[in-house]
Residue, then its C-alpha position, 0 to 999 in steps of 0.5 A: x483635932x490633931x493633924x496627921x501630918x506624920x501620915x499624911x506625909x506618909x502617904x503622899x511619900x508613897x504617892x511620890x514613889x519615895x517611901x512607906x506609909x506604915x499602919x498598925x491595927x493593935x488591941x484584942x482578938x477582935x483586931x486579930x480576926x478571931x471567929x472570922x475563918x470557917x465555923x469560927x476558925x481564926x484564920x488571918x485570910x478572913x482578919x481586920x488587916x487583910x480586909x482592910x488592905x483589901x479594901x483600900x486597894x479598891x478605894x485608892x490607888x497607892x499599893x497597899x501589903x499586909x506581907x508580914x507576921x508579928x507575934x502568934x495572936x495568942x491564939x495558940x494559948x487562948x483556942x489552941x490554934x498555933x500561928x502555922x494553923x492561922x497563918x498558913x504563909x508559915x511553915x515548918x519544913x522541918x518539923x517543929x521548930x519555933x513555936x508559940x508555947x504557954x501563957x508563960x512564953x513572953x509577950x510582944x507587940x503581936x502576942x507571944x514570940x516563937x520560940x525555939x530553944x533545942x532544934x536546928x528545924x527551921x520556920x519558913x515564911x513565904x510573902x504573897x507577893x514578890x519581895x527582895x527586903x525583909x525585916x526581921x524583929x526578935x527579942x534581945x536579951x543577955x540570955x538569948x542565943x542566935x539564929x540564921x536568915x536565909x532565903x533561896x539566892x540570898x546567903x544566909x545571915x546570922x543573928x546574934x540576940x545577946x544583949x541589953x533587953x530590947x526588940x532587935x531587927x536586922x534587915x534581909x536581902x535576897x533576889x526579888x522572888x516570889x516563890x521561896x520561903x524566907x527561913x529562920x532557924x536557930x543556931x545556939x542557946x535559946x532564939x524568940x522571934x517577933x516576927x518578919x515584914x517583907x516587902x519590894x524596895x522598888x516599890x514604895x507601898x502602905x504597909x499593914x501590921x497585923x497587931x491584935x492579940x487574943x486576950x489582950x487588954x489595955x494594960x497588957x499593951x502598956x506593959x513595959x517589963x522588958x525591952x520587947x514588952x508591947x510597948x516598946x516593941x511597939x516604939x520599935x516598929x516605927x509605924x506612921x499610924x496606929x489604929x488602937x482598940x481596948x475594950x473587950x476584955x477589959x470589961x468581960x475580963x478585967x482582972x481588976x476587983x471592983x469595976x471603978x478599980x478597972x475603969x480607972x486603970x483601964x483610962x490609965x494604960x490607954x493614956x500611958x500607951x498614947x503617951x509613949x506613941x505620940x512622944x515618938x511621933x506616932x499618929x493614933x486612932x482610937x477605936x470602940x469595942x465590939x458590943x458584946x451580948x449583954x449576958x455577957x456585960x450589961x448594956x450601960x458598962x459597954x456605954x460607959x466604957x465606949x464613953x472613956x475612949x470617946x473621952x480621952x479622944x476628944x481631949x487629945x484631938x484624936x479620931x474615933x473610929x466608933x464601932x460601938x456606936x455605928x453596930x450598935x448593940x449586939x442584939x441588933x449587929x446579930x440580927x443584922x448577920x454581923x455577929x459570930x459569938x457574945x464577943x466577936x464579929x464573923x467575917x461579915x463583921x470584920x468587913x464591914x468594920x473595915x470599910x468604916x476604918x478605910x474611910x476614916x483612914x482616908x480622909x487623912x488622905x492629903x489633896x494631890x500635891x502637883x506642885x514642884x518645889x522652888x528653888x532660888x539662887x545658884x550652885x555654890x561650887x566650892x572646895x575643888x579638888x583634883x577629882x571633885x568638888x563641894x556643891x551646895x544650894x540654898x533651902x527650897x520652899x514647898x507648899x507641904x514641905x521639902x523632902x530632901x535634895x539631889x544632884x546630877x553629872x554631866x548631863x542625862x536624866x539620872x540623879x543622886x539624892x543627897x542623903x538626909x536631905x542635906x543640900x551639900x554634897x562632896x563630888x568626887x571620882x572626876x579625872x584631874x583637870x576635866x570640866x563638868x556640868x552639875x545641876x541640883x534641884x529639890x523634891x516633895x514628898x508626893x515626887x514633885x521636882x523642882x526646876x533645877x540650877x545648874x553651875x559647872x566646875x573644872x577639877x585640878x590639875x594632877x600636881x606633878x612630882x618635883x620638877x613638874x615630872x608626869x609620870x608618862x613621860x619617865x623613860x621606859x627603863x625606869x618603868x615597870x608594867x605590872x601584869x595584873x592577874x583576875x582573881x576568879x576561880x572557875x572550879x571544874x574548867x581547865x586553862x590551856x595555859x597559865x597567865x602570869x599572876x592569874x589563878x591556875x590549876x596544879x595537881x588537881x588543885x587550884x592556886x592563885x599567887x598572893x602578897x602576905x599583905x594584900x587584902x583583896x577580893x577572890x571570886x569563885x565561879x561554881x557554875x559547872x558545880x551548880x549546872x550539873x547539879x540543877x540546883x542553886x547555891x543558899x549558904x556559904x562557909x569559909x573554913x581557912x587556913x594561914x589566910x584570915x577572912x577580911x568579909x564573910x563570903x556573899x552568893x551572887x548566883x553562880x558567883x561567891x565573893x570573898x575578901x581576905x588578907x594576911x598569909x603565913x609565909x613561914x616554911x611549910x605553912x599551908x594557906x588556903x580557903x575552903x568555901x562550903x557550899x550548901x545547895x538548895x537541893x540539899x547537898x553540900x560540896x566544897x571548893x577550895x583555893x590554895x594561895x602561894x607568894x608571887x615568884x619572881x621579881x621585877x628588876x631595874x638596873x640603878x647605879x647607887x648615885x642615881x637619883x631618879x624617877x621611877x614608875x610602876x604602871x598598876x593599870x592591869x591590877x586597877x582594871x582587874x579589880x575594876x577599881x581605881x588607886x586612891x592612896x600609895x604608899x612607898x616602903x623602900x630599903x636600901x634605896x631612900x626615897x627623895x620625893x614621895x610616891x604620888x598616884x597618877x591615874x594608873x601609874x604611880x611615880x616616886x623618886x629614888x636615890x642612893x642603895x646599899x652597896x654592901x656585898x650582901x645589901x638588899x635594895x628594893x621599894x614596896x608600894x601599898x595601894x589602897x583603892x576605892x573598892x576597899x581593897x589593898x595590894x602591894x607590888x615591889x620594884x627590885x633594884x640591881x646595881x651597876x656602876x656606870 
C-alpha cells in the first residue's frame, strides 16, 4: 500500500502552522455535483468539495477552504448553466466578459476556460472568507494576448499570456479583505482564464479544488494536446492529493466502437493519468462510479468496469474509495433517497459520498507529532565581516522528518527561517565592531522546535582609510553636511516654507529637485484626493516625461510608490511624472510631480597642493530613505583621488590632492552611493582654489 507520505507531511505542515495541504477532487459531473442544487440544478453550494469541506471541518481541527474556481465544469455546453449561474461567487459587474462558449472552447484541469476576446468587461470573483493571496491560472500560448488583476486597495497587475503552450499562474496580493471581488478583465488580443485560488497567507489551511467536469472521461484527462491540456494543468496545480473518479461516461458514453476497445483504453488513460501524478509525486485515490440505472448500462459492465479501478488500485497500492460497492445498485441508492436522475446522486447523494471520502481522507491523517527535533553540536561562526557573519549548524534528526532551520539576533522571541531549509545562513546589516548573540534551532513540519544552540560573534572593526583616519575625526572645513530632503509629495496641502532639497509648490505645481543620475523612490500622498472624494485608490498609471520609470508605481492606501531615474538635463526639456489614478468610485484624477537639477552647490576652499581628507556626511538622505549606504563610489575631476572613497556609517571619506589650476579648470568629485533599499543617489563636492 502506498504510504502518503506527500499528504501526510501536508497535513502535519497545516498543523504546525507552516503550510498548505492541497487536495483535488477530478473526474466527471458526479465529482462537479451535478443535479445536487434545487429540482436538479447544478450549483456548486450543494457539490462534492463543498460537502467535503463541510465535513472535514467538523471531523478535525485543521481549517479546511474550498475559496477557488478552476474551469466552468462544462456545464455551460452540457446543461446550459453558465459558470455565473453555478458559481454565484462570480460575477460580471460589467456585462459579459469572460465566458464559457461551445464545446469548441478549450479544455482545462476543470472543464472549459473562460474566454474573452473583445470587451474590457471584467469577471469579479469574491472568496467566502477573507483572503489577501490569490493565485491566478490561465492559458499561455504564442497566440494569446493579456489581461489585468486587480482587487480593491491592491493595484492592478498585468498579465501577459504569450508564450510557449503552457498553464501560466501569477500571484496576487492585496489587504486582507473579505468584501471586495478580485476582478480580471482583459486588455488585448484573446484572454482564457482557468481559474482563481485565494486564500489568507497567514493562515496555513487544507486547501480543496473543485475539478470535476460534466461529460468528462478518462481520456479526456489524460489528454495532453496542449500545455494546458488536463493533464498538464493539472501537474501545474501542484496538489498534495488527488482524489480520481472515471467511470460514468466512460461506460454509458464511451465513444469507443466495441466495449473491449474502451475497456481497454479506458485502463489505459487511467494508467497514463496515474502515471504523470505519481512521477511528480502526487498522491491518488482512485474512486468508483456512481451506479447508474441499469436502462442505462447493464448491471455486470457497471461491475466490470468498477473491477478495472479496483484492479489497477490494488496493483499500484492506491486506496479505493469504493462508492460503487458501498451504494450499491442504483435500485437500491434510489430507494434509499440518494438517487436524483439514471446517472447522478442528488444532494443527499453527495453528502453522503463525502462523509466516506473524509473518512478515507483522514486515516491518511498522520498520529500528532508532539516531539521536537534534536539538534547536536554548536554554531559554527565563520566568514565575519565588518557587519556580519556566516552561521552554520549541523543536520538535526526527527522522528518524521526536519522541516527546515532558523536563526534569531540578539535575543527576543522572533526568528528567521533560513530559506529552503538550509542550515547556513549569512547575517548581515551589524554595526562594524559590535558583539552579538546568535541562536539556531530546527523545526518539523507539525511546528515542533527543537532546543536552540547558541554561539556569539563580534563583527570587524570598520578598516580606517590610510593613515588610520576615521572620518569623524576630519576638520569640519573639509566637511560637508548634506541636507537630505523627503521626497513625498502631499498633493492638496500647502508648505509654509521651503526646505532645502525637499519637494515644494511653484505656480500650482509641484517640484522636487533631482540628479540626472539618481534612481530613487517618490512617494505621493493623495489622501486629501482620496478623503474628499470618500473613495479608495485601485489602479495607477504612470505617464512620464524626460525621467524613466525604474518600478511601476504600487498603492499602499493613501500612498503611491514609485522608483524612477534618468533626467533629460538639455535646455527646455521637461521632466515630470504624471500619476493616473483610478478610484473605486469610478473617477479617475492625476497628479503630477515636475523634477529640476539640484541648484546650487557645496564648496570647500583647497589649495592645488593639498592632499587631504574629505567627508561628506549623507546622514539626513540615508534617514530620509530609511535605508543605509552599502557601496560609494568616487568620480573626481580636476582633483585626483589618492585613497579611495570608503563608507563609514553616514559619513563617506576620501582623500583628495591636486586640482586643475587652469584659468578655466573645473574641480569638483561625485560621489554615487548605492543603498540597501535599492536606491542610488549622487552628491558632489565643489572645490574652490586658493593658494595658501
Amino acid at each position: 500500500m502506498a504510504s502518503y507520505t506527500r499528504t501526510q507531511a501536508a497535513l502535519a505542515a497545516v498543523s504546525g502552522g507552516t503550510g498548505y495541504a492541497k487536495i483535488g477532487l477530478l473526474g466527471d459531473s458526479t465529482m462537479a455535483g451535478a443535479k445536487a442544487g434545487t429540482a436538479g440544478a447544478a450549483k456548486r453550494a450543494t457539490s462534492p468539495v463543498t460537502f467535503l469541506r463541510d465535513r472535514l471541518l467538523a471531523t478535525q481541527s485543521r481549517p479546511v477552504i474550498a475559496s477557488n474556481w478552476i474551469g466552468d465544469q462544462r456545464f455551460a455546453v452540457t446543461n446550459s448553466i453558465d459558470p455565473y449561474t453555478f458559481d454565484t461567487r462570480l460575477s460580471q459587474p460589467d456585462g459579459a466578459g469572460f465566458i464559457a462558449t461551445s464545446g469548441a472552447t478549450p479544455i482545462s484541469v476543470g472543464g472549459s476556460l473562460l474566454v474573452n476576446t473583445a470587451t474590457a468587461n471584467r469577471t469579479g470573483f469574491l472568496p467566502e472568507i477573507p483572503t489577501d493571496t490569490t493565485d491566478v491560472y490561465y492559458a499561455v500560448n504564442t497566440t494569446l494576448g493579456a489581461f489585468s488583476i486587480a482587487r480593491n486597495g491592491g493595484g492592478t497587475v498585468q498579465v501577459n499570456q504569450a508564450g510557449t503552450s503552457g498553464m501560466g499562474k501569477t500571484t496576487y496580493s492585496s489587504p486582507l479583505n473579505s468584501v471586495d471581488p478580485i476582478y480580471l478583465a482583459r486588455t488585448s488580443g484573446g484572454a482564457y482564464v482557468i481559474g482563481m485560488d485565494s486564500y489568507n497567507s497567514a493562515i496555513k489551511s487544507v486547501r480543496l479544488f473543485g475539478l470535476g467536469w460534466s461529460g468528462g472521461r478518462a481520456a479526456d484527462w489524460a489528454g495532453t494536446l496542449t500545455g494546458f491540456d488536463p493533464l498538464n494543468g493539472l501537474l501545474a496545480l501542484n496538489l498534495d492529493l488527488v482524489v480520481a473518479r472515471f467511470g460514468t461516461n466512460d461506460i454509458s458514453n464511451p465513444g469507443a466502437t466495441t466495449t473491449s476497445t474502451n475497456a481497454t483504453a479506458y485502463q489505459a488513460s487511467i494508467n497514463k493519468i496515474l502515471d504523470a501524478l505519481l512521477t511528480a509525486g502526487t498522491d491518488v485515490i482512485l474512486a468508483t462510479h456512481y451506479p447508474m440505472n441499469t436502462s442505462v448500462t447493464p448491471q455486470a459492465v457497471q461491475d466490470t468496469y468498477a473491477g478495472y479501478v479496483r484492479s489497477i488500485a490494488a496493483t499500484r497500492g492506491l486506496k479505493v474509495h469504493d462508492t460503487y460497492a458501498r451504494v450499491g445498485t442504483w435500485a437500491a441508492a434510489n430507494t434509499d433517497g440518494k438517487m436524483y436522475d439514471n446517472l447522478h446522486p442528488n444532494a443527499a447523494g453527495y453528502q453522503d459520498d463525502a462523509a466516506a471520502l473524509a473518512t478515507l481522507v483522514m486515516e491518511i491523517d498522520p498520529a500528532v507529532d508532539t516531539t521536537g527535533p534534536v539538534m547536536t553540536g554548536e554554531i559554527t561562526v565563520s566568514a565575519p565581516t565588518t557587519s556580519g557573519a556566516t552561521l552554520s549548524c549541523s543536520a538535526a534528526t526527527d522522528a518524521v522528518g526536519v522541516a527546515g532551520y532558523e536563526y534569531s539576533i540578539d535575543g527576543g522571541a522572533s526568528y528567521t527561517v533560513i530559506p529552503n531549509a538550509a542550515r547556513s545562513v549569512v547575517v548581515s546589516g551589524r554595526p562594524a565592531g559590535t558583539a552579538h548573540a546568535v541562536r539556531m534551532r530546527a523545526f518539523d513540519a507539525a511546528g515542533n522546535r527543537a532546543a536552540p544552540l547558541s554561539a556569539s560573534f563580534t563583527t570587524l572593526a570598520e578598516q580606517p582609510a590610510e593613515n588610520a583616519v576615521v572620518a569623524s575625526t576630519v576638520a569640519e572645513s573639509r566637511r560637508v553636511a548634506f541636507p537630505g530632503g523627503t521626497r513625498v509629495v502631499a498633493f492638496g496641502s500647502f508648505p509654509s516654507a521651503r526646505v532645502p532639497n525637499a519637494p515644494y509648490l511653484e505656480a500650482a505645481r509641484w517640484w522636487s529637485e533631482k540628479h540626472p543620475l539618481d534612481e530613487r523612490y517618490w512617494v505621493a500622498d493623495i489622501t486629501i484626493d482620496l478623503d474628499e472624494r470618500g473613495t479608495t485608490a485601485v489602479g495607477v498609471e504612470p505617464i512620464v516625461a524626460g525621467v524613466t520609470v525604474l518600478q511601476q508605481p504600487v498603492i499602499q492606501g493613501k500612498l503611491i510608490l514609485v522608483k524612477l531615474g534618468g533626467f533629460n538635463a538639455a535646455t527646455g526639456a521637461v521632466n515630470f511624472c504624471t500619476l493616473r489614478v483610478t478610484c473605486a468610485n469610478g473617477e479617475r484624477f492625476d497628479r503630477t510631480i515636475g523634477f529640476r537639477q539640484p541648484a546650487g552647490a557645496w564648496w570647500i576652499d583647497k589649495d592645488a597642493d593639498d592632499q587631504s581628507y574629505y567627508v561628506a556626511d549623507i546622514g539626513n538622505d540615508l534617514i530620509d530613505s530609511g535605508t543605509t549606504a552599502t557601496a560609494v563610489k568616487a568620480f573626481p575631476v580636476g582633483v585626483v583621488e589618492l585613497v579611495p572613497a570608503v563608507i563609514q556609517g553616514p559619513l563617506i571619506l576620501v582623500k583628495l590632492g591636486g586640482m586643475d589650476t587652469l584659468p578655466a579648470g573645473v574641480n569638483y568629485c561625485d560621489f554615487r552611493i548605492d543603498c540597501a533599499n535599492g536606491e542610488r543617489f549622487y552628491r558632489s563636492i565643489q572645490f574652490n582654489r586658493v593658494d595658501n
